[in-house]
KEKE-3310 file (N, C-alpha, C; in steps of 0.2 Angstrom, whole numbers, plus 5000, padded with zeros to 4 digits):
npx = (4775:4761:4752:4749:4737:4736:4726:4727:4717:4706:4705:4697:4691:4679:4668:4657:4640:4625:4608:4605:4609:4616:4629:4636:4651:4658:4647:4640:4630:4616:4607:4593:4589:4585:4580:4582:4591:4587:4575:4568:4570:4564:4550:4546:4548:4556:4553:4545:4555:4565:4556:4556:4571:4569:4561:4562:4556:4545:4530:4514:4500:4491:4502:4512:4505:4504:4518:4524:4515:4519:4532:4534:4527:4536:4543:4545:4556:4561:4560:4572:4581:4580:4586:4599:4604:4602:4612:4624:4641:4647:4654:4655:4654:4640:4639:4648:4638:4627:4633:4634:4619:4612:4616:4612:4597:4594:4592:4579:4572:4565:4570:4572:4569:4581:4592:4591:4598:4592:4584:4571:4572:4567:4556:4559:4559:4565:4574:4577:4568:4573:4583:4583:4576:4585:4597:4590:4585:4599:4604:4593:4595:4610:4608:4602:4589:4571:4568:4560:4545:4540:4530:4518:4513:4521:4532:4548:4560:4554:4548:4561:4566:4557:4558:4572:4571:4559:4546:4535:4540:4541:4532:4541:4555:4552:4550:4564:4572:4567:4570:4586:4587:4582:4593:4606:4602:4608:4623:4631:4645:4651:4663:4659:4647:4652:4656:4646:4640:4651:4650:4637:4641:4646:4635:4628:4620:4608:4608:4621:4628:4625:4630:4643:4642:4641:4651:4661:4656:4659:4672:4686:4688:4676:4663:4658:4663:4655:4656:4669:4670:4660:4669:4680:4673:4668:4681:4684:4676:4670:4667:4672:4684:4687:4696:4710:4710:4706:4716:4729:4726:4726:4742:4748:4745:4735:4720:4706:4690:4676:4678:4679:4680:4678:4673:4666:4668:4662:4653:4644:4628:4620:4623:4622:4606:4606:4611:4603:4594:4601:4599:4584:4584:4594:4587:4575:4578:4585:4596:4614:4625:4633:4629:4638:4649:4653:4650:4657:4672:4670:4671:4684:4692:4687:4692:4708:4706:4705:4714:4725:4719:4709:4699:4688:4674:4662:4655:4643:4644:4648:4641:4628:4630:4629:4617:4610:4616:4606:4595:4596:4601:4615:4630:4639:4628:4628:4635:4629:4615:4617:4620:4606:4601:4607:4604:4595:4598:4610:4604:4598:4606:4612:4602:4602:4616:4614:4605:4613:4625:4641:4653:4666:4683:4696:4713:4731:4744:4759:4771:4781:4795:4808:4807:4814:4826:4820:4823:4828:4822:4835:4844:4842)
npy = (4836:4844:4855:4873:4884:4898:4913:4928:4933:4926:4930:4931:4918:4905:4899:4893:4891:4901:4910:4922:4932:4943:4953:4962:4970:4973:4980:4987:4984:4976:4961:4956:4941:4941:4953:4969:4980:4993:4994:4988:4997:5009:5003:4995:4988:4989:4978:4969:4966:4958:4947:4942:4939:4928:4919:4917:4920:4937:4940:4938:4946:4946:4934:4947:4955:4945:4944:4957:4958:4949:4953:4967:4965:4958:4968:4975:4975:4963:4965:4962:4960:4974:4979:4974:4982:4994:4994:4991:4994:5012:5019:5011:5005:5002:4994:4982:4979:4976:4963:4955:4956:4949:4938:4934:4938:4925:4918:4918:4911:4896:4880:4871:4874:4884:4878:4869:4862:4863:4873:4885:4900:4911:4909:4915:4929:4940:4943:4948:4964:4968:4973:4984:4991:4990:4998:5011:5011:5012:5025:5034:5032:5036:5047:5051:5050:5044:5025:5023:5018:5003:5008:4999:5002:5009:5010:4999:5008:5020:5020:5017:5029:5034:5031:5035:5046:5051:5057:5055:5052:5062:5059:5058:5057:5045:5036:5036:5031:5020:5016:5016:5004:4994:4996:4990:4979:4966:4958:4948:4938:4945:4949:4951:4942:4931:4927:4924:4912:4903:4903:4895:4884:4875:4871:4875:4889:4900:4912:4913:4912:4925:4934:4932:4936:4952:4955:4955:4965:4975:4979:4990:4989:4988:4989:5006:5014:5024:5032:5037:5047:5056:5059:5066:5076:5084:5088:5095:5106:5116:5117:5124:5120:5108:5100:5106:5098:5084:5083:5083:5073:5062:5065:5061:5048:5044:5036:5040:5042:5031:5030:5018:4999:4984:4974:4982:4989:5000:5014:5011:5004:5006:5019:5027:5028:5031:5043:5052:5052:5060:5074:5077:5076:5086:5098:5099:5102:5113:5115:5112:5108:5096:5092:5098:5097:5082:5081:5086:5080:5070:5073:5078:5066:5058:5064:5064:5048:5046:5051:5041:5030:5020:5012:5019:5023:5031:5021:5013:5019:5032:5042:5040:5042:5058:5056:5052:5060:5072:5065:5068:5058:5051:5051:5040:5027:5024:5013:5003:5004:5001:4984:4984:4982:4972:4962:4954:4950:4939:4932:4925:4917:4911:4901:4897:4891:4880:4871:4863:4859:4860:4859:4872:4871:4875:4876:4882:4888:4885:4894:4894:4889:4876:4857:4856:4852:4852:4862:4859:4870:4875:4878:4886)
npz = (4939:4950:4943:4948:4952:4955:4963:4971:4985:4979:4967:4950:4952:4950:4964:4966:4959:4954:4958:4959:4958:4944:4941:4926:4923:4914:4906:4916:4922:4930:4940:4948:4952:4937:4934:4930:4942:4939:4937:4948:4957:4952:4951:4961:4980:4995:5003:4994:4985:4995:4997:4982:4981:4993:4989:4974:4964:4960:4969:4972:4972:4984:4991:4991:4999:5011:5015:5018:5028:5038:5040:5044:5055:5062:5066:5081:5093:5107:5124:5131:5120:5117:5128:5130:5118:5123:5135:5126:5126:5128:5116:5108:5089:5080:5070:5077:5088:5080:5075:5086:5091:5079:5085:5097:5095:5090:5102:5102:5095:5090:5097:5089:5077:5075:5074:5066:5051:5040:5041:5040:5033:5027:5037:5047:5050:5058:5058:5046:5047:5061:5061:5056:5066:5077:5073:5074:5086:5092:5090:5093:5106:5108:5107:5118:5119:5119:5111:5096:5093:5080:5068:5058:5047:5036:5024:5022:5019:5024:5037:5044:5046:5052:5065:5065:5067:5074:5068:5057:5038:5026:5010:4998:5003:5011:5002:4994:5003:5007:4993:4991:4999:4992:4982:4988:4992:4986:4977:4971:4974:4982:4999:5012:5009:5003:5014:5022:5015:5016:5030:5031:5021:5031:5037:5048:5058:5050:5057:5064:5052:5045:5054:5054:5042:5045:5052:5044:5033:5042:5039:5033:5018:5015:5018:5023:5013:5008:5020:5019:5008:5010:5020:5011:5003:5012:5016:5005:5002:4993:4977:4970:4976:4972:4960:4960:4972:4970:4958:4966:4976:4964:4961:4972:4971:4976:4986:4978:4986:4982:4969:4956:4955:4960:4952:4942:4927:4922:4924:4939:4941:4953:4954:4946:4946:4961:4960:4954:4963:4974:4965:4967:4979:4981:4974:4982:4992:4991:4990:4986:4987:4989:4979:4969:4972:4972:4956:4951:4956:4951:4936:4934:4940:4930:4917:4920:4919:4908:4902:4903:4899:4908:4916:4926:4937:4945:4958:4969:4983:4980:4979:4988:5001:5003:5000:5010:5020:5017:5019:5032:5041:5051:5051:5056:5054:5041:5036:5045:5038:5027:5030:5035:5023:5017:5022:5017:5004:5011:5016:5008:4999:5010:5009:4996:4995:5005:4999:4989:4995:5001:5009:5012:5008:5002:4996:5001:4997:5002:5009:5018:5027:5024:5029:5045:5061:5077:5088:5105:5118:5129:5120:5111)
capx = (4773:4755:4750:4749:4732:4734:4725:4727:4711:4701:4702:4694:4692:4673:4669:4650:4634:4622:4603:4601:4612:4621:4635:4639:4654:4660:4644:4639:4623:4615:4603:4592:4584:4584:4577:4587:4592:4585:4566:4566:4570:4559:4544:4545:4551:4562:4548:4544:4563:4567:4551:4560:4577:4571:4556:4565:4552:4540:4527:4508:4497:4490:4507:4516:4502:4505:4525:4523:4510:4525:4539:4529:4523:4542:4549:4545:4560:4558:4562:4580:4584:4580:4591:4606:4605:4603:4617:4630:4647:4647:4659:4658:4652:4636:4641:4647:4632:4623:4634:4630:4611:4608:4615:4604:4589:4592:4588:4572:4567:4564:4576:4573:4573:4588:4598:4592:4603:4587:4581:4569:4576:4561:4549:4563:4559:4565:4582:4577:4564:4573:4590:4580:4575:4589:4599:4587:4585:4605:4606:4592:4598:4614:4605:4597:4581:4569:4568:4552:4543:4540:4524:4515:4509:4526:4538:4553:4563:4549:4549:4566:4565:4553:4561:4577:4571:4554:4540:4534:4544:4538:4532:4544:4559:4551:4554:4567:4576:4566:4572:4590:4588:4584:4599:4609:4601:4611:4626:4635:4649:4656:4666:4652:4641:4654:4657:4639:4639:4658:4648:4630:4642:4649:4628:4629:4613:4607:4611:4629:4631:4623:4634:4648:4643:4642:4659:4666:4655:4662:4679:4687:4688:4670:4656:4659:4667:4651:4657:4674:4667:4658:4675:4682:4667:4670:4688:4686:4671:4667:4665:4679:4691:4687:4699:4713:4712:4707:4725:4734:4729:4732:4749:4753:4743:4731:4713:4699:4687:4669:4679:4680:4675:4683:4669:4663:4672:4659:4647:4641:4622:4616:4628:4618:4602:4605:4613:4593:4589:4603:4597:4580:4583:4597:4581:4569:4581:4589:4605:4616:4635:4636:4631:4641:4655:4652:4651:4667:4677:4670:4673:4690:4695:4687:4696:4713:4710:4704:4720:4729:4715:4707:4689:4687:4672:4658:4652:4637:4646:4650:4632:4626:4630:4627:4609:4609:4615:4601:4590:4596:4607:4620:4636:4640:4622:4630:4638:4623:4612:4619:4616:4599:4597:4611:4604:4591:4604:4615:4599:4595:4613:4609:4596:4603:4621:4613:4600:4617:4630:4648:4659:4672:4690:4701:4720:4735:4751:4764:4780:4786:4803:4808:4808:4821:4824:4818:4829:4828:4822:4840:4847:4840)
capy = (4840:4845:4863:4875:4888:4902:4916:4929:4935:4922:4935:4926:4911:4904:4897:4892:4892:4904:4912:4924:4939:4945:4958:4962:4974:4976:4985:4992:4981:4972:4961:4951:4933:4943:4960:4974:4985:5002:4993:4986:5003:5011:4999:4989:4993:4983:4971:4965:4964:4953:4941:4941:4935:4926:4916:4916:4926:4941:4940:4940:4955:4943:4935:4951:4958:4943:4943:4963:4959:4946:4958:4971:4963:4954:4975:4976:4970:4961:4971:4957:4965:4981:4979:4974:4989:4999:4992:4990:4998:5015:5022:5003:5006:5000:4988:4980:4980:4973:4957:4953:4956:4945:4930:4937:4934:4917:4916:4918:4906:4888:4878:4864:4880:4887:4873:4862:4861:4864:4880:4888:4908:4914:4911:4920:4936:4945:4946:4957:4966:4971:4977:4991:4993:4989:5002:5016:5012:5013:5031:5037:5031:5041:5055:5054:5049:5034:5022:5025:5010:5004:5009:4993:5005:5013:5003:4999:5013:5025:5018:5018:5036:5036:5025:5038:5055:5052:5060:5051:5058:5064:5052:5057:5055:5039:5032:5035:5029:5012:5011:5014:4998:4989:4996:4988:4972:4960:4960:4943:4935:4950:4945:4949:4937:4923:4925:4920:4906:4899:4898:4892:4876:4869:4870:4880:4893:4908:4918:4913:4917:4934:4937:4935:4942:4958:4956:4957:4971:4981:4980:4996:4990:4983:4992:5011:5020:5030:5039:5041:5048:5061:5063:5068:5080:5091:5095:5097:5112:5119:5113:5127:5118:5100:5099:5105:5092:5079:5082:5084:5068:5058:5064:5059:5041:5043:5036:5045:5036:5033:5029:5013:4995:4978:4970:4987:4994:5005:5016:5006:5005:5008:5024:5031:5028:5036:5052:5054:5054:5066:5077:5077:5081:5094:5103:5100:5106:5119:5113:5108:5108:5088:5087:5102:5094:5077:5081:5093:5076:5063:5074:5080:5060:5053:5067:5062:5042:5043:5053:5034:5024:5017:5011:5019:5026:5033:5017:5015:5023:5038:5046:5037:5046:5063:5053:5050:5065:5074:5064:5068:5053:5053:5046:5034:5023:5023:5005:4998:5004:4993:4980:4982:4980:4967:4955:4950:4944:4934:4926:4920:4917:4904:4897:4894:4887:4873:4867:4858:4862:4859:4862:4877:4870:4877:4876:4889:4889:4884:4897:4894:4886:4870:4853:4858:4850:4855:4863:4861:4876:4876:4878:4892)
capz = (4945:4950:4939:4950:4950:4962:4960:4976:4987:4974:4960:4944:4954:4952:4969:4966:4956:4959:4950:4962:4953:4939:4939:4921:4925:4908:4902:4920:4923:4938:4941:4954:4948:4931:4935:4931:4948:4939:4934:4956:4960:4952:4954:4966:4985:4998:5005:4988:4982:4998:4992:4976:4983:4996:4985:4969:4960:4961:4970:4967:4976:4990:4992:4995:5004:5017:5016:5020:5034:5042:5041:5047:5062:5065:5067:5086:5097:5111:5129:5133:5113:5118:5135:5126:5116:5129:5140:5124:5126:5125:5111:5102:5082:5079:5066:5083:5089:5073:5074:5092:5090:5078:5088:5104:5090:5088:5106:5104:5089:5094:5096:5085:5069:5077:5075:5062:5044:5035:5044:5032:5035:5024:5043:5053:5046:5060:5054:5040:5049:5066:5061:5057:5074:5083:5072:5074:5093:5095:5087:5098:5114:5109:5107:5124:5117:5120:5106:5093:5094:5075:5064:5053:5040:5033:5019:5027:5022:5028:5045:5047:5045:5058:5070:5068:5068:5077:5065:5049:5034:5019:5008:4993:5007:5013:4994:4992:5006:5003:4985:4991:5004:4987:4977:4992:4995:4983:4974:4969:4978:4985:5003:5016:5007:5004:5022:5024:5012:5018:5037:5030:5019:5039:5041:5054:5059:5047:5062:5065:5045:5046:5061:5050:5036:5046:5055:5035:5032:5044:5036:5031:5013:5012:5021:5027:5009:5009:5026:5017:5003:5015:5023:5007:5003:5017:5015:4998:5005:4989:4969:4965:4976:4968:4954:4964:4980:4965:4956:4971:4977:4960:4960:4978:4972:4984:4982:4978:4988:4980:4963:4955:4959:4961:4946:4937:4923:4916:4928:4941:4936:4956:4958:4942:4951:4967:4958:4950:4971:4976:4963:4967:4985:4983:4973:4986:4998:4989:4995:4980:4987:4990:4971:4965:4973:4969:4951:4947:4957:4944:4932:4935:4939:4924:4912:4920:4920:4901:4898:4907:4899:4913:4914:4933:4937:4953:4961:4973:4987:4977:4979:4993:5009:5000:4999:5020:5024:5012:5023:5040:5045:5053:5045:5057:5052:5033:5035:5047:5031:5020:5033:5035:5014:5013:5023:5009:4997:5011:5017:5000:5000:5015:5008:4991:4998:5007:4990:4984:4999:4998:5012:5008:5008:4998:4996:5002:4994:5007:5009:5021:5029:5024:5035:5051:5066:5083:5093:5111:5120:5132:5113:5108)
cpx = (4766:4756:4749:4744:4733:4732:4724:4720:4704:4701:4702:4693:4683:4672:4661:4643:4629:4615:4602:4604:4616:4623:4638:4643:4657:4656:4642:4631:4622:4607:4600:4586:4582:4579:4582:4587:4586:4577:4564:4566:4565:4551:4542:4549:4554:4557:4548:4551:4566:4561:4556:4566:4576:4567:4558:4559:4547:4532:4520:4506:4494:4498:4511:4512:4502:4513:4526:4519:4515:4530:4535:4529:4529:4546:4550:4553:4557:4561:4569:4582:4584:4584:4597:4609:4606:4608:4625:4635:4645:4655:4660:4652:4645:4635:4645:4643:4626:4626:4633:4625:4607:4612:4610:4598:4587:4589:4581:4567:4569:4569:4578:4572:4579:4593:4597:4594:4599:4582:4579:4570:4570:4555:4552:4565:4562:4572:4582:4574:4568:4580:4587:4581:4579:4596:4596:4587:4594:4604:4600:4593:4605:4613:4602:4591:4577:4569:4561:4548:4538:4532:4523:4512:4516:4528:4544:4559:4561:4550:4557:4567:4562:4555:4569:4576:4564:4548:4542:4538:4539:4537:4538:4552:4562:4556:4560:4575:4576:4569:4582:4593:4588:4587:4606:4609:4603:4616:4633:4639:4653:4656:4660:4647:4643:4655:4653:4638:4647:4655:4641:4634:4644:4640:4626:4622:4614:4608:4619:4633:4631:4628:4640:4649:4645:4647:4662:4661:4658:4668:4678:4684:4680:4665:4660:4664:4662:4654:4663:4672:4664:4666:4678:4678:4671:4675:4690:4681:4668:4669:4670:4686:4691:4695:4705:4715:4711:4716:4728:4734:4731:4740:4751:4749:4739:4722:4708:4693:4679:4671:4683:4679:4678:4677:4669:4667:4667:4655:4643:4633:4616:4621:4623:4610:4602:4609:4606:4593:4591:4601:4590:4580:4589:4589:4578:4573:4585:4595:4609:4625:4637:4635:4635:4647:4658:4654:4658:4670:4676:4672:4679:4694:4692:4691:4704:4711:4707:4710:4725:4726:4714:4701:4688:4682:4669:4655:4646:4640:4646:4643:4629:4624:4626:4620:4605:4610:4608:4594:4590:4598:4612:4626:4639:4634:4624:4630:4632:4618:4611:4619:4609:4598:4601:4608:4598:4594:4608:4609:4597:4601:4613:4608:4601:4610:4617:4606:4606:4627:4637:4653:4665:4679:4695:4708:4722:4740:4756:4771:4782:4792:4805:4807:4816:4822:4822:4824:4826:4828:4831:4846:4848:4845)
cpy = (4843:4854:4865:4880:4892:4910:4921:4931:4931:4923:4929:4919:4911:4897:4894:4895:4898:4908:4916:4932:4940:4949:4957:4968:4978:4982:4989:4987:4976:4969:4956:4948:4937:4948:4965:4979:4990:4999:4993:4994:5008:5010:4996:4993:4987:4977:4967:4962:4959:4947:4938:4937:4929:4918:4915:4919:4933:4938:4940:4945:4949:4939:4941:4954:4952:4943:4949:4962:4955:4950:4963:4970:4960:4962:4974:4974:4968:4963:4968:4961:4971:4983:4981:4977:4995:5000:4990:4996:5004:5017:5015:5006:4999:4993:4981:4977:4974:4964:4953:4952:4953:4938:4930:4935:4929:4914:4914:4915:4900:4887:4874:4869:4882:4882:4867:4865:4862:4870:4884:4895:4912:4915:4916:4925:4941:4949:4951:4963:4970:4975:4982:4996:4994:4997:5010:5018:5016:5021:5033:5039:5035:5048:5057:5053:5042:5033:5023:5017:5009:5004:5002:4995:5010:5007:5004:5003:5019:5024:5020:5025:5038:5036:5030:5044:5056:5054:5055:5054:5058:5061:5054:5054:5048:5032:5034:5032:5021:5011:5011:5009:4995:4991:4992:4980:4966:4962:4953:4940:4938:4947:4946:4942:4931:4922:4920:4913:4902:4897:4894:4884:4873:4867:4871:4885:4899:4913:4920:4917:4923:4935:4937:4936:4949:4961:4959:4963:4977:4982:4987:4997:4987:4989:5001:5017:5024:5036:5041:5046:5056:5065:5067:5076:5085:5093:5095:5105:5114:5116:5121:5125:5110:5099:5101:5101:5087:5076:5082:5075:5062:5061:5060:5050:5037:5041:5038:5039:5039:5031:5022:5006:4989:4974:4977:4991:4999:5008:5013:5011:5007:5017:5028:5033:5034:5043:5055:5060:5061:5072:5080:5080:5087:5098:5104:5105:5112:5117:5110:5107:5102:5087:5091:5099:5088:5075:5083:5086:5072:5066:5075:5071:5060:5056:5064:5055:5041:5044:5043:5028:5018:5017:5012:5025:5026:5024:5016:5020:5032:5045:5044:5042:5052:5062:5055:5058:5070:5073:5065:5063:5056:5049:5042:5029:5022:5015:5002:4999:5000:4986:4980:4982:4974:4962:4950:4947:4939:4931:4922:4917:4911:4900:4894:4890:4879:4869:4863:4861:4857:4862:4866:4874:4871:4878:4882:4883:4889:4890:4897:4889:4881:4867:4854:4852:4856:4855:4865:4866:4879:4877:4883:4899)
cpz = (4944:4948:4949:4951:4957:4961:4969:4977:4981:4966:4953:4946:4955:4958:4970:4959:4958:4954:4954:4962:4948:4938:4931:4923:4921:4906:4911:4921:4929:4939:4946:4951:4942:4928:4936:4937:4947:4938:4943:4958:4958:4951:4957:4975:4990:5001:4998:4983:4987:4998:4987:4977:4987:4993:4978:4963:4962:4963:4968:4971:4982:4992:4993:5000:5014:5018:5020:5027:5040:5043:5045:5056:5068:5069:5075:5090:5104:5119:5130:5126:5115:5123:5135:5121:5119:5131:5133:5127:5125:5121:5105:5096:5082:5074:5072:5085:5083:5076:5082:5093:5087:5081:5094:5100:5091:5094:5107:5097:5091:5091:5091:5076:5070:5075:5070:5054:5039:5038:5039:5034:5032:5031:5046:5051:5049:5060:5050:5044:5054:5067:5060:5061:5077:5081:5073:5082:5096:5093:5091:5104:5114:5110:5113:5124:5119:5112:5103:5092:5086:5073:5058:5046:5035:5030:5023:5028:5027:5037:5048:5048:5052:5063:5073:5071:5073:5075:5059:5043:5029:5014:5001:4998:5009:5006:4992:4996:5006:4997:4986:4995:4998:4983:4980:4993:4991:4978:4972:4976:4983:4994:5008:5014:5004:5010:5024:5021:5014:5025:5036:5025:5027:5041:5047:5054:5054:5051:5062:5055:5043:5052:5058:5045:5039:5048:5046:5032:5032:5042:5035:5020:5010:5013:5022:5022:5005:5014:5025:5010:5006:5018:5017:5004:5007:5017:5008:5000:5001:4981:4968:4970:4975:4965:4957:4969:4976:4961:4961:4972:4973:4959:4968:4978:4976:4980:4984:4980:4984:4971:4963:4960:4957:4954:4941:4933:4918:4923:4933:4944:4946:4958:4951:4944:4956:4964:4956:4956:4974:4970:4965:4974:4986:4979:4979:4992:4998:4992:4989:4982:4987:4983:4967:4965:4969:4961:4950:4951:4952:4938:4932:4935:4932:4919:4914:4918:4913:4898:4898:4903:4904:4915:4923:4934:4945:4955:4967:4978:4987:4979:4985:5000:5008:5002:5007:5022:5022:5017:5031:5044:5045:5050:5050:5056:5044:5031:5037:5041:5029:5022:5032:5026:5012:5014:5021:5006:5004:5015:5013:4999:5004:5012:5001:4991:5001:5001:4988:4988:4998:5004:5011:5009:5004:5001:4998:4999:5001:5005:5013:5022:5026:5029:5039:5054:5069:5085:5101:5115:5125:5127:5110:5107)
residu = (UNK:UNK:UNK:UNK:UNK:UNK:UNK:UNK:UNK:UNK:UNK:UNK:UNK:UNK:UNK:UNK:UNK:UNK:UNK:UNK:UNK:UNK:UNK:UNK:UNK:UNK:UNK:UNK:UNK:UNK:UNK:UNK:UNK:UNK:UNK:UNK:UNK:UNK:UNK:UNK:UNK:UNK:UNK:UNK:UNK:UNK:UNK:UNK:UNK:UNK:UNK:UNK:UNK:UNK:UNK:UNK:UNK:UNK:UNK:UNK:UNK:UNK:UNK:UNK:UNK:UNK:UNK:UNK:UNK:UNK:UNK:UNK:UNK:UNK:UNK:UNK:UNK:UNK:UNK:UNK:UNK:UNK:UNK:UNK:UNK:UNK:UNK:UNK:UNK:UNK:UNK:UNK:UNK:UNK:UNK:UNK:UNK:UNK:UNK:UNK:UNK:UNK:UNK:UNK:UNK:UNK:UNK:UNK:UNK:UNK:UNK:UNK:UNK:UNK:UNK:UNK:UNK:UNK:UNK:UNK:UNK:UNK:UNK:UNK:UNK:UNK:UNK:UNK:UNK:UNK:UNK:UNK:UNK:UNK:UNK:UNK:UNK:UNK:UNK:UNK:UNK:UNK:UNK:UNK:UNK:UNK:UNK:UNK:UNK:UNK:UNK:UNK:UNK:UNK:UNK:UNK:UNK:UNK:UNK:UNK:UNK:UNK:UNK:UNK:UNK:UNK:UNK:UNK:UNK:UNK:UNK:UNK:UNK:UNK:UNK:UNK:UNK:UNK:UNK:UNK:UNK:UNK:UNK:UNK:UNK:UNK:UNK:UNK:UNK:UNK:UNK:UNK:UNK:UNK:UNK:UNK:UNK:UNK:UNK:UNK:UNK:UNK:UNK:UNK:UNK:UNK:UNK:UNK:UNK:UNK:UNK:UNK:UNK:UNK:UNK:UNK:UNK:UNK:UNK:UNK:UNK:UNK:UNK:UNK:UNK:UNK:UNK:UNK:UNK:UNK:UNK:UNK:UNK:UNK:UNK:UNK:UNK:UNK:UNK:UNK:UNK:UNK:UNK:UNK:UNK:UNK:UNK:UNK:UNK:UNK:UNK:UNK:UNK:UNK:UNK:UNK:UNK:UNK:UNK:UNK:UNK:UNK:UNK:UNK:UNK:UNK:UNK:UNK:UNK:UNK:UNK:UNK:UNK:UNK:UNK:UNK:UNK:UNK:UNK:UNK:UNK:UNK:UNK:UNK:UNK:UNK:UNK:UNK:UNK:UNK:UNK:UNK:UNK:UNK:UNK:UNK:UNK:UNK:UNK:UNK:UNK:UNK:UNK:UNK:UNK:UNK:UNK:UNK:UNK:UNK:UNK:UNK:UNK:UNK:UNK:UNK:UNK:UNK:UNK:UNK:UNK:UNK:UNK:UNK:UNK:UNK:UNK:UNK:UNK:UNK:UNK:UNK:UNK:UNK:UNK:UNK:UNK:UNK:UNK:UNK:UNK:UNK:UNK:UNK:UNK:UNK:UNK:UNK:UNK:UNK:UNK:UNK:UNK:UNK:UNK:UNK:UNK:UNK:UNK:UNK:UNK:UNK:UNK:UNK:UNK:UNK:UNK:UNK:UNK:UNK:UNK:UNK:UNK:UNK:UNK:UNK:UNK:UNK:UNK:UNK)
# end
């Protein structure tokens, strides 16, 4: 009888090759083409980390300064994009939104790139570039506002800033909303970004795979356990009623969202990171209650799950929002975020899928019925 391997949701299952990240989950490390997350974050900034990704190394200083001067020049949208933003749904979530936007994209890149199986993704920059836009324009447009038509002289977190709230931000603000797009923009095979490589092996468009990478974004369990994280925050209200609503809901087996991570059993290495930021802006802002809170829950979890022996710890999410709100987003643009920084890794993702492709086919486990007959419906 043929062995049997079945391993649900994939888990431990290696499903591909890949040089373009490393999760060590054991110790808590991360890296992209072999640059630690914490060195990118701190010296480098998301134009230059999606080089990186999309080019397979660091760039020189005239190379990034044309890579930067293309993105850049890609942010604009084009008024048909700007329309269908306008005219979406109202009450539909912008992650919605996102994945219809970038098929409407492909509209407008020739045809014979749009549709050929060797579509270089590194010219059609405007992929990375315009989710930006397009998420900045929707949250205007709710707000009654015209859209801000984007500056060439900002980094791309900066801009976004610009683009949301309408004034330049600050430049410490700026940095640090670019360096949390580059703690976002790659992270191994996680399900968005096999999404994209399971529709990039049929050899199908960079668009259509970014379209459903961002459907699998938007999941509940994938994208959006920042704006739970927030929800938790608030009816928790205050750092002396932490530890309380903590225990409460480890006994009723409830999860503490923002804790623990399907690879990391040590700290995961961008959640330490953006803790620096939220400190850094409760100072500025004298505002310390999302980190007073924050802390008193991680501690209170981790003293119970050491009592349990359990390696569960804050993961990016965990700090994240705190981060956005700190800056004045609104906590519906959390998830589209992490779009606009993911879709550097699943375009590299693309591109490195078809170098040595393989159509995805994998086995299911048959349970059902045995062989019946049919029974004629006047039978039934």
């Amino acid at each position: 009888m043929e062995k049997i391997n079945y391993a649900k949701g994939l888990e431990g299952v290696i499903a591909g090759e890949s040089e373009i990240c490393k999760v060590e989950g054991e110790v808590g490390r991360l890296n992209y083409r072999g640059y630690s997350v914490e060195d990118l974050a701190a010296h480098s900034n998301f134009e230059e980390v999606t080089y990186l990704l999309l080019f397979e190394k660091l760039p020189a200083f005239s190379e990034l300064a044309d890579f930067t001067a293309s993105i850049r020049k890609a942010r604009s949208l084009n008024p048909e994009v700007l329309e269908m933003v306008r005219n979406f749904p109202k009450g539909a979530h912008p992650m919605e939104l996102l994945q219809s936007v970038i098929s409407y994209l492909s509209g407008y890149v020739a045809h014979r790139i749009r549709h050929s199986a060797t579509c270089n993704c590194r010219r059609t920059l405007h992929q990375v570039a315009q989710i930006a836009t397009v998420v900045a324009a929707w949250q205007r447009l709710q707000e009654g506002k015209d859209p801000v038509v984007p500056r060439d002289d900002l980094s791309h977190g900066a801009n976004f800033l610009y683009m949301v709230k309408g004034h330049v931000p600050e430049e410490d603000e700026g940095r640090i909303m670019d360096q949390c797009l580059v703690l976002h923009a790659e992270h191994g095979f996680n399900v968005s970004t096999f999404t994209a490589r399971v529709v990039a092996s049929s050899l199908s468009t960079c668009y259509c795979s970014i379209s459903a990478a961002m459907g699998s974004l938007y999941g509940s369990l994938h994208g959006g356990a920042n704006e739970k994280v927030m929800e938790m925050v608030e009816a928790i209200g205050d750092p002396a009623h932490a530890e309380k609503w903590v225990l409460e809901a480890l006994d009723r087996k409830q999860k503490v969202m923002g804790m623990g991570h399907r690879v990391y059993k040590a700290k995961d290495p961008r959640a330490r990171v953006i803790e620096g930021y939220l400190d850094t802006l409760s100072r500025k802002k004298n505002d310390f209650r999302y980190l007073r809170i924050l802390k008193e829950v991680e501690r209170v979890f981790r003293a119970r799950m050491e009592e349990k022996g359990k390696p569960i710890y804050p993961n990016v999410d965990f700090f994240s929002g705190a981060v956005y709100r700190l800056l004045g987003i609104p906590t519906i643009l959390f998830t589209p975020i992490f779009a606009m920084a993911r879709v550097s890794g699943w375009l590299a993702h693309v591109l490195e899928q078809r170098k040595d492709n393989r159509l995805f086919r994998p086995k299911s486990l048959y349970v059902g019925p045995d062989p019946r007959d049919y029974v004629p419906l006047g039978e039934r």
